[in-house]
C-alpha positions, 0 to 999 in steps of 0.5 A: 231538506237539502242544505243548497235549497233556499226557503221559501218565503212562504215557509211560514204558514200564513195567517187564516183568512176571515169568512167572506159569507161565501155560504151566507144561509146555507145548509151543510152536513160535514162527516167525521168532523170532530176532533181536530182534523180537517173535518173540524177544520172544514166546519168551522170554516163552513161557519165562518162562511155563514152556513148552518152546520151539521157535524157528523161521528161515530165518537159521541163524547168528541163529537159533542166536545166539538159541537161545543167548541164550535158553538162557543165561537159561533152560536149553539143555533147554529151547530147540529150534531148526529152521531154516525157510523159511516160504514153502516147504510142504515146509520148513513141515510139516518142522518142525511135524514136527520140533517135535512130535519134539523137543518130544515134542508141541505145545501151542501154535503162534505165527505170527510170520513176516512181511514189510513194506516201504514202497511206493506202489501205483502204483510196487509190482512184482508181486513186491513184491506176491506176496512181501509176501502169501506170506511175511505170508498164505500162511506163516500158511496154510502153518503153521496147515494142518500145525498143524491136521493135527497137532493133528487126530490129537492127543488133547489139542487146541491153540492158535494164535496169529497176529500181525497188525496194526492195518494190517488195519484201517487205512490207511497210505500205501505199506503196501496189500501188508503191510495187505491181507496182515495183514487176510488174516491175520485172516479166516483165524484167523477161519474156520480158527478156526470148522473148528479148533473140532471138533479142541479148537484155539483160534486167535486173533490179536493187532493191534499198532499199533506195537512198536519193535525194532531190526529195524523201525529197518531198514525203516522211517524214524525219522521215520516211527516217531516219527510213528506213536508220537505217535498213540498216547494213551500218546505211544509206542511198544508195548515187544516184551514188552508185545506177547508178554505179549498172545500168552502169555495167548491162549495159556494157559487164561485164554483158553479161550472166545476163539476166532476173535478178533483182540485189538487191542493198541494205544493209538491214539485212535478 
């Protein structure tokens, strides 16, 4: 950050906000939810909303550390688990199945699964290529088929949720895989939204620029991090909560005339 540039006042993260039981009674299914991220964030934010959750993962031993997290703070009634490999179909309308079991329906759907990685074009492997798009693209194709199945059949409608990126948008060096999968991501909640409309579903999708948890330090340099996050007009980072907060209010009846919109969550200068 430029020595010349004043700090923001809201350079300090705020506290998060109590639930407003914007979600009172409702059902909802987050994928790739456990761990630390903002899928988890996502559902403990839906809980304190007052839905019912189902938390998706392939990882069985954190999926179940997170269920009883999240059980421990709210009530085990209140917490599903499925353990999901999102790039299998078979596994993926298995648990919109499972989810509309357990949960007795589904109200809400949020496509958290994805998958990054930092490598040049000239050097990236068509695996690197193929995984990248099936786990970040295809997943969200794969859930918002069955959703949209399910929901298709229901009486009451529903919502869906996708989580992009500002990468759809941007470019970033090493990132052409995750970026053209995110911007992928958006046109298919724009079109899939468009055909969601004549069964009573919404469907929209969030844009973070940057929101640091544990899980990204993995993947991605501090350096590069702190570099990212100085961009930013506030100087940091998205907290988690800041990011589930967004996907909470597209999913209640705040939102009932958003459809096929990407709402960017990001404070980076134009």
């Amino acid at each position: 950050m430029s020595s010349d540039r004043p700090v923001s006042p809201l350079a300090t993260p705020p506290e998060e906000i109590g639930g407003h039981n914007l979600l009172a009674g409702k059902k909802a299914v987050v994928t790739a939810a456990a761990g630390t991220g903002i899928g988890f964030a996502t559902a403990r934010r839906l809980l304190l909303e007052g839905a019912d959750v189902l938390i998706s993962d392939f990882h069985e031993r954190r999926l179940g550390e997170t269920a009883e997290t999240l059980a421990a703070e709210f009530s085990a009634d209140r917490v599903s688990t499925f353990v999901c490999d999102v790039s299998s179909t078979e596994q993926v309308d298995a648990l919109i199945d499972a989810a509309a079991a357990q949960l007795g329906r589904i109200d809400v759907l949020v496509n958290n699964a994805g998958l990054g990685g930092e490598t040049p074009v000239a050097d990236m492997t068509d695996e690197q290529w193929d995984r990248v798009l099936d786990i970040t693209l295809t997943s969200t194709f794969r859930a918002t088929r069955a959703a949209l199945r399910y929901f298709r059949d229901a009486p009451h409608g529903g919502i869906i949720v996708n989580n992009a990126s500002v990468l759809g948008w941007r470019a970033q060096r090493g990132q052409a895989h995750y970026a053209a999968a995110k911007a992928g991501v958006m046109a298919l909640t724009r079109c899939s939204a468009v055909e969601a409309a004549d069964y009573g579903v919404r469907i929209n999708a969030v844009s973070p620029s940057i929101a640091r948890h544990p899980f990204l330090a993995k993947v991605t340099s501090d350096e590069l991090l702190d570099e990212l996050a100085s961009r930013e007009a506030y100087g940091r980072a998205a907290e988690v909560w800041e990011i589930a907060a967004t996907i909470a209010m597209l999913a209640s009846d705040y939102t009932t005339y958003l459809t096929g919109e990407v709402v960017s969550i990001s404070s980076q200068r134009a």
